[in-house]
N, C-alpha and C positions, 0 to 999 in steps of 0.2 A: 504494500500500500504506500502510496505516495506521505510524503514529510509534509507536516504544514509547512516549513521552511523552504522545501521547492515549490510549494504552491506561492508562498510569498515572494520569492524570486522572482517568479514568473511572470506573477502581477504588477511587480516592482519594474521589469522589462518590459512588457508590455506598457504602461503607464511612462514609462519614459518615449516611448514611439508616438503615442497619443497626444502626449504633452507638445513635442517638436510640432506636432499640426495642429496644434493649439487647443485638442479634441477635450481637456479638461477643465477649461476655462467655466464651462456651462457646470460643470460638476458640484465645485468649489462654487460659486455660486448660486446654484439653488438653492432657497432658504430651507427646502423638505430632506438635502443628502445630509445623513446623517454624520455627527460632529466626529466619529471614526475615521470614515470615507473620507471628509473632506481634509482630515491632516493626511490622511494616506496620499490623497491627489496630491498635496502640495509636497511631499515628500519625492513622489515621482519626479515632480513637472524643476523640481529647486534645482536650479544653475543651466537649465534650458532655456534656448531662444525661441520664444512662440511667436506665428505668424499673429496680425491683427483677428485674419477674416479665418475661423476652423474649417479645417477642411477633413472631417470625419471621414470621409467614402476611404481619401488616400490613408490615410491611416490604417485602417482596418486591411487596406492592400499589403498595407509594408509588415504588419502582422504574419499575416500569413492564411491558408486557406480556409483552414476552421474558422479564424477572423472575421474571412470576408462573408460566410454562409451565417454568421451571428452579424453580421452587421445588416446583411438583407433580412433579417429576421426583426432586428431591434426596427428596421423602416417601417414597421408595423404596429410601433407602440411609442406616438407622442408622447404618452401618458407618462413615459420613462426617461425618454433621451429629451423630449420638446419638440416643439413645430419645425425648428430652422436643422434643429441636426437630421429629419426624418427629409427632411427637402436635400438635405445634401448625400446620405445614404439611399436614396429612391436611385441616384446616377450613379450608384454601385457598381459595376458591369464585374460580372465574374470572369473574367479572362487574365489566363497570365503565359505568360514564357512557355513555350513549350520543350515535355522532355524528350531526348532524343529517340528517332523511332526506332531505335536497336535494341533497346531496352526496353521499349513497349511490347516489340516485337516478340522478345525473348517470355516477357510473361503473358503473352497472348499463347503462346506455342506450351509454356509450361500448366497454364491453366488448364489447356485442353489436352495435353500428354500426346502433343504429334504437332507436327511441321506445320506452319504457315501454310506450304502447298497444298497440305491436302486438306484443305477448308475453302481458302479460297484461292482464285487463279489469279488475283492482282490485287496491291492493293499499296494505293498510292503513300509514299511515305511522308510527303508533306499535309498536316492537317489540318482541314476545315474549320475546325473548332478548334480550341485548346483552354480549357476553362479549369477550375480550381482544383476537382474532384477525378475529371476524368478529360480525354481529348478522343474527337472523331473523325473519321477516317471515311477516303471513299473507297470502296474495291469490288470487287466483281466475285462471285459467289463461282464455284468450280463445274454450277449446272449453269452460268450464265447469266444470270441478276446481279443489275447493279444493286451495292448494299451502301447503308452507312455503318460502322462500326464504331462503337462509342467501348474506350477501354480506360481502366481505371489508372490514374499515375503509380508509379511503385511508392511504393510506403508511405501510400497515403490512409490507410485506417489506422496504423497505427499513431501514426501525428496526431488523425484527431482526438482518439482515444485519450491520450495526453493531454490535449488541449480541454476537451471538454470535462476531463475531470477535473480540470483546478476550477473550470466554471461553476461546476455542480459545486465544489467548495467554499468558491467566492459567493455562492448565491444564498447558500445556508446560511454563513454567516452576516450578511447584510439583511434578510430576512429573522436573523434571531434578533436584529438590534428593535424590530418593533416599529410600531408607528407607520409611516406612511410606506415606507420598507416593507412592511408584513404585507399591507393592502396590495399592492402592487404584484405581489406572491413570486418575485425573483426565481424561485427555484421550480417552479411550473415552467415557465416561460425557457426556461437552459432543459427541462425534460423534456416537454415539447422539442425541442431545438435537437436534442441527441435523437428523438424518435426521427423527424424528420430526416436527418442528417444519417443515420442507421437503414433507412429504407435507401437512400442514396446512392449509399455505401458499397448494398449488396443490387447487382445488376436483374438480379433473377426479380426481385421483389418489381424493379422498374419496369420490366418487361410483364409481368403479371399486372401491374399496375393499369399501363396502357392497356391490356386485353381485355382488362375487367371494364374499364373506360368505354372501349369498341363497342361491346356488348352492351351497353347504358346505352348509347346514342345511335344504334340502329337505327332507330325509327325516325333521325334528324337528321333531315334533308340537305347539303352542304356542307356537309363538317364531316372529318374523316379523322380517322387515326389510323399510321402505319402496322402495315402487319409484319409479324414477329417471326423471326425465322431461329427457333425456338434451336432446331441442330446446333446451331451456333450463337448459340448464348448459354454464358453459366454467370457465378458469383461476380467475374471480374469481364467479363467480355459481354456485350448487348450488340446484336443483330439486325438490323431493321430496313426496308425495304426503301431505299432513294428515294426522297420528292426531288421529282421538277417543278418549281414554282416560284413565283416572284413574294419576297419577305412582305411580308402586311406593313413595316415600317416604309417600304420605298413605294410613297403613292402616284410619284409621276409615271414609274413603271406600270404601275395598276391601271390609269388611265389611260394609256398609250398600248394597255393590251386589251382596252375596253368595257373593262369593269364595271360595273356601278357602285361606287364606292360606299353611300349610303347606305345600301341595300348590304353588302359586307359587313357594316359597322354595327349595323340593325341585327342581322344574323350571329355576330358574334358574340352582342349581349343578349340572344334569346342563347345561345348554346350553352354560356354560362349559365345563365339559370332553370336551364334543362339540366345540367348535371348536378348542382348544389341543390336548389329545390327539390324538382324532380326526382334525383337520383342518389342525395345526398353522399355522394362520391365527386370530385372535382378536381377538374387541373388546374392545378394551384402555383403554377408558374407561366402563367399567359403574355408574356412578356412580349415586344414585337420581334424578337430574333429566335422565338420557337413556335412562327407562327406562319405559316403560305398559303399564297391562296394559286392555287393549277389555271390550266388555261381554260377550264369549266366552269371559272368561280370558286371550286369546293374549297375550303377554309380545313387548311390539314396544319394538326399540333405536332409538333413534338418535345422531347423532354421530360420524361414523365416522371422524374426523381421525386419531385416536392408532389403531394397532392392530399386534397383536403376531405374529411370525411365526415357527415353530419349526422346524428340519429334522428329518427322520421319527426319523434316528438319537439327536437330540437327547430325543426325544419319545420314545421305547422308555427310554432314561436317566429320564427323568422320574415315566413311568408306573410304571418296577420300583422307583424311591425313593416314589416313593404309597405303592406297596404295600406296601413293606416299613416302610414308618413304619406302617402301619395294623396292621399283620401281628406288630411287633416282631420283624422278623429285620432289626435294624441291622447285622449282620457283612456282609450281601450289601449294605446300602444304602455301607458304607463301600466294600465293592470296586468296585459302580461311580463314585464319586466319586473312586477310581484309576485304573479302567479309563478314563475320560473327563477323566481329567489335570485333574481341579482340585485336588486335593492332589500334593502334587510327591512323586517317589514314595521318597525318602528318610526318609517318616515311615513310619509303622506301622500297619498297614490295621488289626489289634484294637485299638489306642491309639483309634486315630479310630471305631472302632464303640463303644468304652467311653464317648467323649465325646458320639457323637450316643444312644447310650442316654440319656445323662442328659435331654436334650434331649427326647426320645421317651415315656418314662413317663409322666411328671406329665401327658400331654397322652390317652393311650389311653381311650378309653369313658367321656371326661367330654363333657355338652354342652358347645356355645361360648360359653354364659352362665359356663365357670367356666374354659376354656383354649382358645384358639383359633389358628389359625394364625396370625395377626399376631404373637402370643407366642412359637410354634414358631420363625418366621423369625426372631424376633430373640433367641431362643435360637441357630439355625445361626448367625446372623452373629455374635454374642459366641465362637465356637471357631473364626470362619476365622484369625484372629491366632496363634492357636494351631497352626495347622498351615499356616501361609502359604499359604493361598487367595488366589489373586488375585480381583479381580471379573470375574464373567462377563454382559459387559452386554446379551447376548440373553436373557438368564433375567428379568433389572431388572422390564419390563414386566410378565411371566407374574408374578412374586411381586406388584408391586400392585395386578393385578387380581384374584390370588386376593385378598388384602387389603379389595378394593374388596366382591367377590362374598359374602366372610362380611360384613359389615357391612351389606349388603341382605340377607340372607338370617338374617340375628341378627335383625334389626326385625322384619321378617315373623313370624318363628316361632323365639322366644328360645330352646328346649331344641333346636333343629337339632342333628345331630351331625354336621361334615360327614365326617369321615370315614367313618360307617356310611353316607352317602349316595355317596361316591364308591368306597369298597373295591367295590361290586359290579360298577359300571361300569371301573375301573382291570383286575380281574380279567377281566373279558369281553376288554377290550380286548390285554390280556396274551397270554392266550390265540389271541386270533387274530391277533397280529401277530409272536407270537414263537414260538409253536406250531411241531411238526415241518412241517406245510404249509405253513407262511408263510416256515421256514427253505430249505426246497427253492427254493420260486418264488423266492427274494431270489438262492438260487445260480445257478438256472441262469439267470436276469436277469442277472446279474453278471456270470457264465462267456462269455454269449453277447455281451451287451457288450464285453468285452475282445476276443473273437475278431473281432468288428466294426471294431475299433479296431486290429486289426494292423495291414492296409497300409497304413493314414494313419501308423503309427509308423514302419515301415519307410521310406516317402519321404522321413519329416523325417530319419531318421538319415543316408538315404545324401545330404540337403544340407547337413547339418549334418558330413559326414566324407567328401565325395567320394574314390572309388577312384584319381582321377588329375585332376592341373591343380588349380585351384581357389588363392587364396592361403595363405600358413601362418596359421596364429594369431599373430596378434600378442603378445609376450612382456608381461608384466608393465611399467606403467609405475610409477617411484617416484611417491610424493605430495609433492606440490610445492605450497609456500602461494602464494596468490592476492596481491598486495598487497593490492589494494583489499581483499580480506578482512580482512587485517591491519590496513587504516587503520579498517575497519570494528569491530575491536573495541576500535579506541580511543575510540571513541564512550560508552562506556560511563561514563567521568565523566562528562558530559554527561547522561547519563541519570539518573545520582544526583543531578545539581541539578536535573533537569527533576521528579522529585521530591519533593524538597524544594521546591521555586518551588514545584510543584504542591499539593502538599499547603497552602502556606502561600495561596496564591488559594482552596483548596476552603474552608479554613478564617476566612480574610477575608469571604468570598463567604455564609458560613453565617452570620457574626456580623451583616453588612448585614442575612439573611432574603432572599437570592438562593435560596438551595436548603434 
């Protein structure tokens, strides 16, 4: 198990990086970072030149990979970093230096226990992509299909591995200090992040990912997903079949192959919300450079690492807050935001509909050229303080790729409104999933479930309370300290010079131009 002393290093190195791009400025200044944190910041940042204007995105680059996959993660929580650091990590791009293809090569052939050759008959060694986690490749399949090939960098799980456990460390402990720390729930937010970053990881899950995807949106006319050539993919190698198509970023191309761009923009926020409503499964990285549209129009994704997954119940919550935002009946959106216990129910359900009015108005039948959901959301996140919200880190995803979805969908076709585009499909979807028929079928599913579920309850009760024999329960034991626990928290000077020393190596270390 790792030292707190290397997790303090770590941080201490990291914070001296952050600090050069002047990323701690905001830290040390929040009246809410608590008074540990913010001697820690100044410990980092003391005898560094920080620029005027922070420049967070670079930062989190010169980090390192796990970095920059937590910095596209934190662009998803004003509530934490602020308005100005999430505007500067939105233009995060995951791309870096790529590693050599002899070495890619060597663990593509070792993954699969046989030669390059005999997979595929080419495959170009300069790459397409080259991004944090993995780089992709184009080549030719040995029946004759072009492929892309997405392969993972060498020793990159175990880097993150590393990395993410001083997070999980740092997150405990900023969370045990309380207060606005607790509410925030820091160490949610870093589990979330490793779950995400663990499906990433492993290629098999990505390529499951997008099949289960395929399967959801069947029935959705224009939007595609690549198929999987499953022979050739395992834990570290992903398969997938070449799009020809012009990036949904480059719209003069779009134009000049005849597109109708609107009608694109239109389509892309209903596919979204066919899979998140709908399907409560979503790609959760809709970004414009994992996005084409062919020479049919059809709108084909790729990149399926990040993706978002909602339970149905969660999803009927979400749909009737659509609607009611678009609707302006905020009284009902505040009562399900009781009924679904994000506000603790101590406050005042018209208090809280008063505050998301305010929220609500300035935003009704304007395009997204003059208010957009990005604004919305960090309208709701400026009133969670207010009525002690905690975070809810399965929602995280869902808000950045709506985030993600209007900013393709604004390029396309600047006057888009999305709510005039989603109010008709939220209402359809209402209707048929909370309608008196939808209420029946959900009962007697329910009813007939539990009645399924009696005799398994009754077995465990009568072993769980045998009629006769059996031992008693065992009474209450007091709590008793451990010594070694004890000696173990005397480690804790020890820790404060570990440090100190440490801090003073990070900052020796900088002055040579070690780090």
């Amino acid at each position: 198990m790792t030292q707190p002393a290397t997790h303090i290093f770590r941080l201490l190195k990291w914070g001296r990086t952050l600090a050069r791009h002047g990323a701690l400025r905001g830290i040390e200044r929040d009246p809410n970072t608590p008074a540990p944190v913010r001697r820690l910041a100044w410990l980092a940042r003391f005898g560094t030149i920080q620029p005027k204007q922070a420049d967070y995105a670079s930062a989190f680059r010169a980090i390192g990979p796990a970095a920059i996959k937590l910095g596209q993660s934190l662009a998803t929580r004003p509530d934490i970093v602020g308005d100005v650091a999430v505007q500067n990590l939105l233009t995060l791009q995951d791309q870096l230096p790529p590693s050599p293809f002899e070495t890619i090569r060597a663990d593509i052939e070792a993954s699969f226990g046989a030669p390059l050759e005999a997979l595929f008959a080419a495959v170009d060694p300069a790459p397409v992509g080259s991004a944090s986690i993995a780089q992709v490749y184009r080549g030719t399949t040995t029946d004759g299909r072009t492929v892309a090939i997405k392969a993972l960098r060498p020793g990159i799980r175990r880097r993150f591995e590393k990395d993410i456990e001083t997070y999980q460390w740092a997150a405990a402990h900023l969370e045990a200090l309380g207060g606005e720390a607790a509410r925030l729930r820091p160490r949610l937010t870093i589990e979330n992040f490793k779950r995400w970053t663990a499906r990433e990881l492993d290629l098999r899950r990505e390529a499951a990912s997008a099949s289960e995807l395929a399967d959801a949106m069947k029935g959705f006319e224009g939007y595609r997903i690549p198929a999987i050539d499953w022979d050739r993919t395992n834990g570290r190698v992903l398969t997938v079949e070449w799009v020809d198509g012009i990036k949904i970023s480059d719209t003069e191309a779009l134009k000049a192959a005849g597109h109708d761009l609107p009608k694109l923009a239109e389509r892309l926020v209903l596919a979204f919300l066919t899979q998140a409503i709908g399907a409560g499964f979503f790609h959760a990285d809709m970004h414009q450079g994992n996005l084409f549209v062919t020479a049919d129009g059809t709108i084909v994704a790729v990149d399926f690492g990040i993706m978002g997954r909602i339970d149905r119940r969660a999803r009927q919550w979400l749909a009737e807050i659509l609607f009611g935002l678009t609707t302006g009946d905020y009284r009902r959106v505040a009562e399900i935001h009781f009924e679904a216990q994000y506000v603790p129910s101590h406050h005042s359900v018209d208090e809280f509909a008063t505050a998301l009015r305010a929220v609500g108005e300035p935003m009704r039948g304007k395009p997204v050229s003059e208010l957009s959901v990005g604004q919305m959301l960090d309208g709701l996140f400026a009133i969670t303080r207010d009525f002690d919200m905690q975070t809810q880190p399965h929602l995280l995803l869902l808000q950045k790729t709506m985030v993600m979805v209007e900013g393709v969908a604004t390029q396309l076709d600047p006057q888009i409104n999305m709510w005039d585009v989603a109010a008709p499909f939220v209402r359809s979807w209402i209707r048929d999933e909370l309608g008196p028929e939808a209420a029946l079928a959900d009962r007697l599913r329910n009813d007939l479930g539990t009645l399924l579920r009696l005799p398994e309850l009754v077995r465990r009760l009568e072993e769980r309370f045998p009629a006769k024999g059996g031992a008693p329960e065992a009474p209450p034991l007091p709590e008793v300290e451990i010594m070694w626990e004890r000696r173990g928290r005397a480690k804790w000077p020890g820790y404060a010079l570990a440090l100190v020393l440490g801090g003073a190596a990070v900052w020796g270390a900088t002055l040579l131009g070690w780090i």
